[in-house]
MARBA-3410 file (N, C-alpha, C, O; in Angstrom, 1 decimal):
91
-1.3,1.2,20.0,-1.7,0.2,19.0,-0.9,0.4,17.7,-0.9,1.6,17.3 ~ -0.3,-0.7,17.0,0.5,-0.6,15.7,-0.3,-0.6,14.8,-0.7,-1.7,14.5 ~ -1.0,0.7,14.1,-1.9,0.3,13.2,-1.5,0.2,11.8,-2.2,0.0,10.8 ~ 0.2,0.3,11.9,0.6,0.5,10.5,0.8,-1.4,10.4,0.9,-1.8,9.3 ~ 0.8,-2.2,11.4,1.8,-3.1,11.3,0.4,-3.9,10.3,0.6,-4.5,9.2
-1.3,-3.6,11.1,-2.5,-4.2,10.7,-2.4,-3.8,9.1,-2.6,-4.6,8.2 ~ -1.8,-2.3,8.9,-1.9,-2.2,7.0,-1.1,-3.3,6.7,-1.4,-4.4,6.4 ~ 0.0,-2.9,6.9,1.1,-3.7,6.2,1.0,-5.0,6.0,1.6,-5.5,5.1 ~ 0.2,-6.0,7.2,-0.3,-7.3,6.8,-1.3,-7.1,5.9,-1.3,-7.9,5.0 ~ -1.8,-6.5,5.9,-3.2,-6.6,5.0,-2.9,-6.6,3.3,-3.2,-7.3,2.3
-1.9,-5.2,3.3,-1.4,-4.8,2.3,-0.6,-6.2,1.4,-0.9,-6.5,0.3 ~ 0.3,-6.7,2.5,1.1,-7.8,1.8,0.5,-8.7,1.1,0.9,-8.8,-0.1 ~ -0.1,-9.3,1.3,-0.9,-10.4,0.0,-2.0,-9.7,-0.6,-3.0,-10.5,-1.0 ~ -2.2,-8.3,-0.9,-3.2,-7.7,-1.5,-4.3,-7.6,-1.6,-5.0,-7.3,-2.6 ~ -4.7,-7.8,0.1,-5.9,-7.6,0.4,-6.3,-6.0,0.2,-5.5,-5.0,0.4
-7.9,-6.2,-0.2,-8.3,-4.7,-0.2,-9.0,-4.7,1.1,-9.1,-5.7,1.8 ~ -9.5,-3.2,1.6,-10.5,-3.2,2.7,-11.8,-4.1,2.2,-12.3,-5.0,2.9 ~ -12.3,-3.7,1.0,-13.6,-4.3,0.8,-13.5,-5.6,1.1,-14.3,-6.1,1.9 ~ -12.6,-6.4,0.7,-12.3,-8.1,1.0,-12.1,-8.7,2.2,-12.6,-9.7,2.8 ~ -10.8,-7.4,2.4,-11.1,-8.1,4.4,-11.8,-7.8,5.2,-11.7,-8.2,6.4
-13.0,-6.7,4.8,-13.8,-6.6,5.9,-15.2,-7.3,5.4,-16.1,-7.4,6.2 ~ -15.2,-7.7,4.4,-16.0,-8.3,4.1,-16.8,-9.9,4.8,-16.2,-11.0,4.7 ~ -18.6,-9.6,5.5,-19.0,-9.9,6.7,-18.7,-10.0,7.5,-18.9,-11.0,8.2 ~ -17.7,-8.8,8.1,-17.1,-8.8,9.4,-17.7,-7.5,9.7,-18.5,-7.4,10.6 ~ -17.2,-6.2,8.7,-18.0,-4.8,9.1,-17.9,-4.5,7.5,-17.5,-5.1,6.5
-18.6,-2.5,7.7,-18.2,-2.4,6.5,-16.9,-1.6,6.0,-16.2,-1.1,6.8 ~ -16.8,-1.5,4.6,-15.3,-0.9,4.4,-15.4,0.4,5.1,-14.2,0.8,5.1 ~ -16.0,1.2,5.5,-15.8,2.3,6.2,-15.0,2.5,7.7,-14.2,3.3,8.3 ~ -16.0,1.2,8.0,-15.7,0.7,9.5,-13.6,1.0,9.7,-12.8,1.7,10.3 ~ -13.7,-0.3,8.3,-12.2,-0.9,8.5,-11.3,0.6,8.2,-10.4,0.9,9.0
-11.5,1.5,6.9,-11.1,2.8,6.9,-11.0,3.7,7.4,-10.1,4.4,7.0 ~ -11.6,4.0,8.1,-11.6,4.7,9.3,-10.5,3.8,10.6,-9.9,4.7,11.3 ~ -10.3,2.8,10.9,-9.6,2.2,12.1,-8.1,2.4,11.2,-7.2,3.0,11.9 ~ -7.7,1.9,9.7,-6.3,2.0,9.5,-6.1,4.0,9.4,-5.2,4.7,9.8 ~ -7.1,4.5,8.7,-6.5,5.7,8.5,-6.7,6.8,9.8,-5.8,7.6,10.0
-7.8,7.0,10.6,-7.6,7.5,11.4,-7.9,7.5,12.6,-8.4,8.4,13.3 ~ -7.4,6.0,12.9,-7.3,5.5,14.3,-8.3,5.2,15.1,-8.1,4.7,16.2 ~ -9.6,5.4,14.5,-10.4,5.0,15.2,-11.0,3.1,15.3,-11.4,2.3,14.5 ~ -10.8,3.0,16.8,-10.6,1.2,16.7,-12.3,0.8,16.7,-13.2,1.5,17.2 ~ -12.5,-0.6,16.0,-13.9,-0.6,15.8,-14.1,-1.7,17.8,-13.5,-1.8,18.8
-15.0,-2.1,17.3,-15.2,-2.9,18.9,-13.9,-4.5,18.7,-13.4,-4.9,17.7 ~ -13.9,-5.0,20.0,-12.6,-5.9,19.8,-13.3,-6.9,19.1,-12.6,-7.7,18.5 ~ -14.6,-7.0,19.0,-15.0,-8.5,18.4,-14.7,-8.2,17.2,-14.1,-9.1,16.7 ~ -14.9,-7.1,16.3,-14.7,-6.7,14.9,-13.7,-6.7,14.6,-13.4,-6.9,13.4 ~ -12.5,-6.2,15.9,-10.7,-6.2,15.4,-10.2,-7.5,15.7,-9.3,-7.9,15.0
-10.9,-8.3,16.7,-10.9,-10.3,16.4,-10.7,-10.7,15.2,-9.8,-11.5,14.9 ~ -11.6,-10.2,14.6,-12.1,-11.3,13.6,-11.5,-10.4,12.5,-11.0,-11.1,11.7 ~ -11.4,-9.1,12.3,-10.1,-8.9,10.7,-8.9,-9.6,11.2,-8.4,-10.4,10.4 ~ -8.2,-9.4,12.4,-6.9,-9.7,12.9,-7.2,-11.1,12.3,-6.8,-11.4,11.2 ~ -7.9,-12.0,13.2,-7.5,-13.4,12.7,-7.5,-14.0,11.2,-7.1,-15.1,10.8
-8.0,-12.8,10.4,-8.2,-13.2,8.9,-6.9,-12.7,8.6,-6.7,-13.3,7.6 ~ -5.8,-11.8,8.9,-5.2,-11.8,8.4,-3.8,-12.7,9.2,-2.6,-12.7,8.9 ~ -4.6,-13.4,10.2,-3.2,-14.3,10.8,-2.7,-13.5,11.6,-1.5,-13.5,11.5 ~ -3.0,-12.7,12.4,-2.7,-11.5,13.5,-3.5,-12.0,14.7,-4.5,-12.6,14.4 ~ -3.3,-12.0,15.9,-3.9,-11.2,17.4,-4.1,-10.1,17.9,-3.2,-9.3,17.9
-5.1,-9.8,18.2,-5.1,-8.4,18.7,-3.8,-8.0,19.5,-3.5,-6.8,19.5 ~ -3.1,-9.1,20.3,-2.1,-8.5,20.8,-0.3,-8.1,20.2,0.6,-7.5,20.7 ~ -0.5,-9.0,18.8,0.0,-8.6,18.0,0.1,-7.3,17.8,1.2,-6.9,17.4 ~ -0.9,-6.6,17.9,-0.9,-5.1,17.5,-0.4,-4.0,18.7,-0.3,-2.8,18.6 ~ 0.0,-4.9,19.8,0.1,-3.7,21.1,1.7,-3.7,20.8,2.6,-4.4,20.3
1.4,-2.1,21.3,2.8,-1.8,21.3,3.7,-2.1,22.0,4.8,-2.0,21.6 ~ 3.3,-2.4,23.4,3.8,-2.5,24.8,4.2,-3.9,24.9,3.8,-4.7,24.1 ~ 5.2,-4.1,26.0,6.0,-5.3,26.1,4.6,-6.8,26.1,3.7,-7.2,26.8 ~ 5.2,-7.2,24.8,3.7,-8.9,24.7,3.5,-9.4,26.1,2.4,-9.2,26.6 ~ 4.5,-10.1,26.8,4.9,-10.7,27.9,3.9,-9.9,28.8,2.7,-10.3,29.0
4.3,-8.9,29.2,3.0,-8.1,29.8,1.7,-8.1,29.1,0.8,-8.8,29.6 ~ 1.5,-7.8,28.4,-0.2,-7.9,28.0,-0.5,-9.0,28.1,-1.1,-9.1,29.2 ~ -0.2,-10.4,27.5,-0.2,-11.7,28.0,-0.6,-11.9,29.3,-1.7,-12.4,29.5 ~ 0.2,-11.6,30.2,-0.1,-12.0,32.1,-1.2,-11.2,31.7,-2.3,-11.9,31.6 ~ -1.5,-9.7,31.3,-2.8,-9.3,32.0,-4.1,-9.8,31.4,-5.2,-9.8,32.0
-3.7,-10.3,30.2,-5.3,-10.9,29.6,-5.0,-11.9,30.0,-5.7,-11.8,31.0 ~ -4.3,-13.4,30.2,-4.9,-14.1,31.3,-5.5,-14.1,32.4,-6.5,-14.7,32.7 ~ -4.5,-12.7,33.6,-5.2,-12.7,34.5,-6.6,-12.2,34.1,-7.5,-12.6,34.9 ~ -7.0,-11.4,33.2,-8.4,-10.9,33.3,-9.6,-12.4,32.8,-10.8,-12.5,33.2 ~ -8.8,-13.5,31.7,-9.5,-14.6,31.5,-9.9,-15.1,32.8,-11.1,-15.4,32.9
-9.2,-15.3,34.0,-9.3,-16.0,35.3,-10.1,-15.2,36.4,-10.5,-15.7,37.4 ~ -10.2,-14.1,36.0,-11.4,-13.3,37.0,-12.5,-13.4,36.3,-13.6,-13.5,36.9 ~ -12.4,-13.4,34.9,-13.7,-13.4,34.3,-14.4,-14.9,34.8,-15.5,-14.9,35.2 ~ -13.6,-16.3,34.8,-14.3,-17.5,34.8,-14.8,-17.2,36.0,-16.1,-17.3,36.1 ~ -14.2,-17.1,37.0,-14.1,-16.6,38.6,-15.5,-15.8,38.4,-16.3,-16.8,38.3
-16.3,-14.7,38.1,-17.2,-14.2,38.1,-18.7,-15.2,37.4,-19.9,-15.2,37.8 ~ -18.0,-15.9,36.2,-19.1,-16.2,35.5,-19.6,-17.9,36.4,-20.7,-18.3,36.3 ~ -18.5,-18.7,37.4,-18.7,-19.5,38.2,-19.4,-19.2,39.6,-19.6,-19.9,40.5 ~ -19.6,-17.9,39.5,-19.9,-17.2,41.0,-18.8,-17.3,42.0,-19.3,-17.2,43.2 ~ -17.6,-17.4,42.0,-16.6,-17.4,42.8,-16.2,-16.0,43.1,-15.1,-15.8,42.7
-16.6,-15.2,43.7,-16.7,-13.8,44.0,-15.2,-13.5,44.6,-14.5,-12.6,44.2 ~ -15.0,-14.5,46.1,-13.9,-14.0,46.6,-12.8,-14.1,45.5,-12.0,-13.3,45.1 ~ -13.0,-15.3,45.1,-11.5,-15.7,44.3,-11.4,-14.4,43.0,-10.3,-14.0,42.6 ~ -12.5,-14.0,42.5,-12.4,-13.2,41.5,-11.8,-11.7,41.8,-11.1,-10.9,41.1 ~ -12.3,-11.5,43.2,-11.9,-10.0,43.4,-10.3,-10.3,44.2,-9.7,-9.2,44.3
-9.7,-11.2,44.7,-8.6,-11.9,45.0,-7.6,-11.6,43.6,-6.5,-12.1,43.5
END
């Protein structure tokens, strides 16, 4: 995960931690995930990412194109499970 790339947006228009984590978590939360790595839960890194105009997958280091296929495919087993479609999900 690029966690310098999440400063460096943040940083650019002069957001503080207190601002951008503000009712999302607290500034500790967010200080702790840029300085030493520790990621908070994905609903919490959702919702700063999208405040600063980011995706979580924005932040992967690994080829997008790939992450992409695999979080669709996991969107598509998820619906598949949550419709009761069992074969198709484990398919």
């Amino acid at each position: 995960m690029d966690i310098g790339k999440f400063t460096r947006q943040r940083k650019a228009p002069g957001y503080f931690q207190v601002a951008l984590s503000q009712g999302i978590c607290t500034q500790s939360t967010l200080s702790k995930f840029e300085n030493n790595g520790k990621v908070p839960s994905l609903a919490i890194l959702g919702q700063l990412c999208r405040r600063l105009g980011l995706t979580i997958d924005d932040l992967n280091d690994d080829d997008v194109q790939a992450v992409r296929h695999v979080r669709a495919s996991l969107d598509k087993i998820e619906e598949a499970m949550m419709a009761e479609h069992f074969p198709q999900a484990i398919k």
